[in-house]
ZAVEX-661809 format. One line per field, with one value per atom (N, C-alpha, C, CB): residue number from 1; x, y, z; residue in one letter; chain; atom name. Coordinates in steps of 0.05 Angstrom, whole numbers, always signed. Each point is the difference from the previous one (the first is absolute). Glycine has a CB too. Layout:
BEGIN
palo <- [NUM, ...]
xx <- [X, ...]
yy <- [Y, ...]
zz <- [Z, ...]
marmi <- [A, ...]
guke <- [A, ...]
torba <- [CA, ...]
This chain:
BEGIN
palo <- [1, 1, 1, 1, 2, 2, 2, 2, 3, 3, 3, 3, 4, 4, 4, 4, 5, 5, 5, 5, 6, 6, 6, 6, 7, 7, 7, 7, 8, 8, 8, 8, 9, 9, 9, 9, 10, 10, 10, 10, 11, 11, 11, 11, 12, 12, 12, 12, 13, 13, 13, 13, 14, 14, 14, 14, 15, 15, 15, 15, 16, 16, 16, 16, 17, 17, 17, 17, 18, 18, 18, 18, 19, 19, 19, 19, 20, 20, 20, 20, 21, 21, 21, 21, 22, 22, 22, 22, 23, 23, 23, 23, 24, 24, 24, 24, 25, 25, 25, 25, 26, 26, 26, 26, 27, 27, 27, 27, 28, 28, 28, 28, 29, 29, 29, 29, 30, 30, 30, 30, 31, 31, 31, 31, 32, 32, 32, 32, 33, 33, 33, 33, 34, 34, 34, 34, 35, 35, 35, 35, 36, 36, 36, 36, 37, 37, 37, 37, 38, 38, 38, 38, 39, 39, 39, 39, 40, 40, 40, 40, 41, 41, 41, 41, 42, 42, 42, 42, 43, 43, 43, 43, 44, 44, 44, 44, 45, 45, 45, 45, 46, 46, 46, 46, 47, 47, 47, 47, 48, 48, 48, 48, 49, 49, 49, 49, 50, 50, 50, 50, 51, 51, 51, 51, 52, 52, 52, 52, 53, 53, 53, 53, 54, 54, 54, 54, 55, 55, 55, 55, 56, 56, 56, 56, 57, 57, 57, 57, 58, 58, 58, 58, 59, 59, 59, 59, 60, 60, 60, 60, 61, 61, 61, 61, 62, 62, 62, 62, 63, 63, 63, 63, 64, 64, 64, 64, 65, 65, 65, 65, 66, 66, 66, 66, 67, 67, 67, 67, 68, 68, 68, 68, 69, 69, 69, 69, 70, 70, 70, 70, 71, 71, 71, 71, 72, 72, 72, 72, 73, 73, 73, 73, 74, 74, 74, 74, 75, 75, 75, 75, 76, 76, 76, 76, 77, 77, 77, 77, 78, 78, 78, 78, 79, 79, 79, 79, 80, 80, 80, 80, 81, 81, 81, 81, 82, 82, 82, 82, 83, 83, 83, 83, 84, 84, 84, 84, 85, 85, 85, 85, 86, 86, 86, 86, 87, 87, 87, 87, 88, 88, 88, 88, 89, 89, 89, 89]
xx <- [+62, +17, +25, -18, +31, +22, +5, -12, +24, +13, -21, +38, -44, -22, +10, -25, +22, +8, -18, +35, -29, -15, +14, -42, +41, +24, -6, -4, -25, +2, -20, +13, +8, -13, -30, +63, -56, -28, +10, -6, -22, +10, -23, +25, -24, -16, -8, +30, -42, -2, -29, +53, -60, -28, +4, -9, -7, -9, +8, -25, +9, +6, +22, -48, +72, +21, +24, -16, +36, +30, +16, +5, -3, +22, -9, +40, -72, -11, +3, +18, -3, +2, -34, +60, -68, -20, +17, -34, +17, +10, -1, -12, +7, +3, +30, -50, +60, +33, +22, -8, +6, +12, -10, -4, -17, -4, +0, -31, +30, +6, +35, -59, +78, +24, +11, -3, -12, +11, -13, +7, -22, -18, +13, -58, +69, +16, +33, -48, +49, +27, +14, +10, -41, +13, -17, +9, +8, -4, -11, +29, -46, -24, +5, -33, +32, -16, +12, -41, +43, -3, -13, +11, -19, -14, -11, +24, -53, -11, -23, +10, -13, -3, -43, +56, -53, -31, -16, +9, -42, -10, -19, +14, -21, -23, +2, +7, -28, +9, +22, -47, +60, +21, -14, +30, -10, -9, +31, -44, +46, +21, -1, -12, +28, +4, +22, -19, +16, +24, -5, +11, +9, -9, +3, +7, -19, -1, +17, -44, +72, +8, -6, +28, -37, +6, +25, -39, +53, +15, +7, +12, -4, +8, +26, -25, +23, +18, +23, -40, +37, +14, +18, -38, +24, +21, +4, -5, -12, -1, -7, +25, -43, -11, -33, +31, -35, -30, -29, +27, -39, -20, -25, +22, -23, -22, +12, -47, +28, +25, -38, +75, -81, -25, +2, -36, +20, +2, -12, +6, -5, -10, +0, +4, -34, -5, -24, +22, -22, -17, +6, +1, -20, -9, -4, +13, -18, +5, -28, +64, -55, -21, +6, -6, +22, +0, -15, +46, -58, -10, +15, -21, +8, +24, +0, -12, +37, +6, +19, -15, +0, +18, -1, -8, +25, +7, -12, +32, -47, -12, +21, -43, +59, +25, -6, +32, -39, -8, +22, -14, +32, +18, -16, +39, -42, -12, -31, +39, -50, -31, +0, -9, +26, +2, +12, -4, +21, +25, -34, +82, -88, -24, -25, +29, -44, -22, -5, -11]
yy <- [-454, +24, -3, +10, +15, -3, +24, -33, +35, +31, +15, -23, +47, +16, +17, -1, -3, +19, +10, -22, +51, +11, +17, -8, +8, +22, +30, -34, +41, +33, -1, +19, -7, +2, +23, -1, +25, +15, +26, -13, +35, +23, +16, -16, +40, +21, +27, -15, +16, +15, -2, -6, +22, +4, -22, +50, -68, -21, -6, +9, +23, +5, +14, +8, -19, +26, -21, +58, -43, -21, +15, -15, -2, +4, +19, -8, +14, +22, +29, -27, +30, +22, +5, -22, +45, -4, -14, +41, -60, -20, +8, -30, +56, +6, +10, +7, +2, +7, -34, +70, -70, -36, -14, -10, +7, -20, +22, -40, +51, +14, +9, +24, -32, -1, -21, +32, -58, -23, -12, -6, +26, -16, +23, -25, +48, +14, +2, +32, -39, +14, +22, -38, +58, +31, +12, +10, -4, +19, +25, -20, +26, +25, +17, -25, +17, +8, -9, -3, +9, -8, -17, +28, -58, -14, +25, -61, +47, +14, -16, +45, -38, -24, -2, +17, -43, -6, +6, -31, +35, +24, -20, +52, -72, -26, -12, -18, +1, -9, -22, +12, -13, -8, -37, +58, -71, -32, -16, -6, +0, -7, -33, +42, -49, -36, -8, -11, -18, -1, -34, +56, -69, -18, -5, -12, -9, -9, -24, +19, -26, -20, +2, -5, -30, -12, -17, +11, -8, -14, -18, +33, -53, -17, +11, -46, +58, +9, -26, +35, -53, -22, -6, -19, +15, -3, +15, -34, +56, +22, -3, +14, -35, -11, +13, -58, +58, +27, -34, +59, -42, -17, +16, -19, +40, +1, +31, -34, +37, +22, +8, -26, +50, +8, +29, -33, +39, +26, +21, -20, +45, +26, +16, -7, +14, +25, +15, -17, +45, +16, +34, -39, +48, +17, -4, +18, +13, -3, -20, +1, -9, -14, -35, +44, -50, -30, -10, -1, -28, -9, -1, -19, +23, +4, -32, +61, -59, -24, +1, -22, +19, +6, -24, +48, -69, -17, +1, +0, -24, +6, +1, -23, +25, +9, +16, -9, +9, +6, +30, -61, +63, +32, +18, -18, -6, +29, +3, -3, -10, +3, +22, -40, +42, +25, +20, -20, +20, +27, +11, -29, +19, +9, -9, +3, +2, +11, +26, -48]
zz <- [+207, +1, -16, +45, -55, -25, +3, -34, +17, -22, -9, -24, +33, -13, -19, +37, -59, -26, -16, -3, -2, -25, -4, +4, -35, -26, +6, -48, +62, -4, +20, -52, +73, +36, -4, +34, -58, +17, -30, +81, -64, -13, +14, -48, +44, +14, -24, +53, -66, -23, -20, +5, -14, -19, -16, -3, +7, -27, -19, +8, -13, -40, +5, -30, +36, -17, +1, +19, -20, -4, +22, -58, +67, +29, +18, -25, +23, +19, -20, +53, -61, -28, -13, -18, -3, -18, -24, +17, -28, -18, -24, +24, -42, -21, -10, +9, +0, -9, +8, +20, +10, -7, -28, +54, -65, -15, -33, +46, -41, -30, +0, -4, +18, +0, -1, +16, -9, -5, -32, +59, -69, -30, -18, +16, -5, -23, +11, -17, +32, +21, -4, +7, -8, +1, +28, -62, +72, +22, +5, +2, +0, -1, +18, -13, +28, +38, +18, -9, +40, +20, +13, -7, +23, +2, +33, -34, +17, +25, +18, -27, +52, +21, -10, +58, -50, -8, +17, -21, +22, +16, +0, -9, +3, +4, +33, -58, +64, +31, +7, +7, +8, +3, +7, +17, -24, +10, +14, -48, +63, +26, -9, +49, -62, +7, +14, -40, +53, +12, +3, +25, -7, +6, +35, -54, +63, +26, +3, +5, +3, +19, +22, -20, +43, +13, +7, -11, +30, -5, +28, -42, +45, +29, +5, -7, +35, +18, +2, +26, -30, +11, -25, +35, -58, -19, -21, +12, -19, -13, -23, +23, -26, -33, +1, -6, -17, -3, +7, -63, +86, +6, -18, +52, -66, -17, -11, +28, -55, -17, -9, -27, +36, -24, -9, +22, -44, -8, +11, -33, +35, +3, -12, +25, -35, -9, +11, -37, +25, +14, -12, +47, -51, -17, -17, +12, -34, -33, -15, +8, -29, -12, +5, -39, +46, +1, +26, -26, +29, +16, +29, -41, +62, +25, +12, +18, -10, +17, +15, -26, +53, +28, +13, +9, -5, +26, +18, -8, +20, +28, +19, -10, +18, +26, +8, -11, +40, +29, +1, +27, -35, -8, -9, -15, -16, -16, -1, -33, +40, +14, +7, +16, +18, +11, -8, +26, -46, -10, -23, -6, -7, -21, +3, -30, +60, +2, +21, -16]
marmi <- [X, X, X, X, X, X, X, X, X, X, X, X, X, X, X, X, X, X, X, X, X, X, X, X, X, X, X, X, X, X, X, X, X, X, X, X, X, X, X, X, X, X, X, X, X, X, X, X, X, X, X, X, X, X, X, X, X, X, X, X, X, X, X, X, X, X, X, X, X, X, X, X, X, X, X, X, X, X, X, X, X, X, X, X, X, X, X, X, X, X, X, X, X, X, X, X, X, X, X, X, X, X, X, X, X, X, X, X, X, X, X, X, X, X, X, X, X, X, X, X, X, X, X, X, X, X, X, X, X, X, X, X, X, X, X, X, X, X, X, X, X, X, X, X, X, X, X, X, X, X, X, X, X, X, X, X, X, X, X, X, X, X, X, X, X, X, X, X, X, X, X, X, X, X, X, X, X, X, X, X, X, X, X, X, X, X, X, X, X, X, X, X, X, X, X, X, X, X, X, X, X, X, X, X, X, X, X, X, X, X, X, X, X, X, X, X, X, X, X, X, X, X, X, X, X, X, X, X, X, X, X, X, X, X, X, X, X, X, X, X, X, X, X, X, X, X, X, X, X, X, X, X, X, X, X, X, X, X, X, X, X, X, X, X, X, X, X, X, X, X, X, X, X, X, X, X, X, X, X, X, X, X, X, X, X, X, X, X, X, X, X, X, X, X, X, X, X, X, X, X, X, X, X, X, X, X, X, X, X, X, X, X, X, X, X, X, X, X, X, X, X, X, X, X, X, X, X, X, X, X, X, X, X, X, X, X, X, X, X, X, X, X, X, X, X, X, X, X, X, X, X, X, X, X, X, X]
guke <- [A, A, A, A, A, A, A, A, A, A, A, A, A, A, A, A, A, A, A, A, A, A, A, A, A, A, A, A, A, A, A, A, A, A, A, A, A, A, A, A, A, A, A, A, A, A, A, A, A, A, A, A, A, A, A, A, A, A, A, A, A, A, A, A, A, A, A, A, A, A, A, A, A, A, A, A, A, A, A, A, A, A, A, A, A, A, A, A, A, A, A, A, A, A, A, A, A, A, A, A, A, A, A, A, A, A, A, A, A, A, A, A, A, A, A, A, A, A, A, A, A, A, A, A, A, A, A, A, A, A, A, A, A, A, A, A, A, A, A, A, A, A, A, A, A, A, A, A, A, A, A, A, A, A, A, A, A, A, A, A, A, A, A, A, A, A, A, A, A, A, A, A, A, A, A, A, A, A, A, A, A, A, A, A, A, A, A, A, A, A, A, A, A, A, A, A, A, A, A, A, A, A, A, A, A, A, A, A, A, A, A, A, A, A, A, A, A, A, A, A, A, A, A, A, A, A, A, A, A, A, A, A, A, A, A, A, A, A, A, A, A, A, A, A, A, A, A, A, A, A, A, A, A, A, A, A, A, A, A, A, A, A, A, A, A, A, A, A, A, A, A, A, A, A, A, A, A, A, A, A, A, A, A, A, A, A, A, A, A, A, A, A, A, A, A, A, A, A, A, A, A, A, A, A, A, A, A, A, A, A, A, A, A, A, A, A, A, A, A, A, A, A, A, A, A, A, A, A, A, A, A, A, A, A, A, A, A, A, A, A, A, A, A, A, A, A, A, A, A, A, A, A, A, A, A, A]
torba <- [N, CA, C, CB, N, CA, C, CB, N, CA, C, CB, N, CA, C, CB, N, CA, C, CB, N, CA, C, CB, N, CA, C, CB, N, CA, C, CB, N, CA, C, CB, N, CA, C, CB, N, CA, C, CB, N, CA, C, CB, N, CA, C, CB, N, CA, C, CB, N, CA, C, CB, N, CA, C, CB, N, CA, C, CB, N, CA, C, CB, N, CA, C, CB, N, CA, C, CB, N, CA, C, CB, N, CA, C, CB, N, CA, C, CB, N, CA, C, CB, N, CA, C, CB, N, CA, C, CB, N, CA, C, CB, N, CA, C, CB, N, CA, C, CB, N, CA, C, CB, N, CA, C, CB, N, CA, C, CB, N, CA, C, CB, N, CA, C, CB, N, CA, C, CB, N, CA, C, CB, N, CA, C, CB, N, CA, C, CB, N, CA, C, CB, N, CA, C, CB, N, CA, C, CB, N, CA, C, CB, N, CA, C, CB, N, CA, C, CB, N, CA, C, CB, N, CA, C, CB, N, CA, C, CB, N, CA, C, CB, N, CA, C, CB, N, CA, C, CB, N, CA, C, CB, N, CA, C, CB, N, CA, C, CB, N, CA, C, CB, N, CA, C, CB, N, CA, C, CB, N, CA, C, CB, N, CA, C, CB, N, CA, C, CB, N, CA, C, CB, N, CA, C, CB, N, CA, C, CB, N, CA, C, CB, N, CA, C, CB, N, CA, C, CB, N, CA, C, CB, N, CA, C, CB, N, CA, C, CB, N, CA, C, CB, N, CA, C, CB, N, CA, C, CB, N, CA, C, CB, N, CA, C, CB, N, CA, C, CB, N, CA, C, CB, N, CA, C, CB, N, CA, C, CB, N, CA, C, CB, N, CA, C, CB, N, CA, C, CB, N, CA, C, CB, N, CA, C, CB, N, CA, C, CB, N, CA, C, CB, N, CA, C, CB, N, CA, C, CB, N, CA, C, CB, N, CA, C, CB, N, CA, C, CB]
C-alpha cells in the first residue's frame, strides 16, 4: 500500500470528440485559429472513465487504485467491489 496517483482522474463524454463537444470546429480552430462557429455538444455515445481508490481507514494510504470504464466504444472495466457489483446490476 502507498500513494495512489494518476494525472487525469476520468471524463464522461463521446469518444470521438474533444471535451464532449463535436470535434470539427475545436480542431479546425486550433489548425487555423479562426473561429467559425459555436462548439456544439457531441451526439455519439457517451463513455464515463474514472478511477477506483481503496484506501486503509487506519492510515489513509491507497490499498488498491484501478480504472473504470463503461460505455461508448472503449473496452469496459469495472472493479470487482462488493458496492459497485450492487450499485450496477
Amino acid at each position: 500500500g502507498g500513494t495512489a496517483y494518476q494525472t487525469d482522474a476520468g471524463a464522461c463524454a463521446d469518444y470521438d470528440s474533444v471535451i464532449g463537444m463535436d470535434k470539427e470546429e475545436p480542431l479546425r480552430r486550433f489548425t487555423t485559429r479562426i473561429s467559425r462557429e459555436r462548439y456544439k455538444p457531441a451526439s455519439g455515445a457517451a463513455t464515463i472513465c474514472g478511477v477506483y481508490v481503496e484506501s486503509d481507514d487506519a492510515t489513509g494510504l491507497a490499498k488498491r487504485i484501478e480504472p473504470i470504464r463503461m460505455g461508448g466504444r472503449l473496452a469496459p472495466v469495472v472493479p470487482q467491489v462488493e458496492s459497485l457489483v450492487r450499485a450496477f446490476s
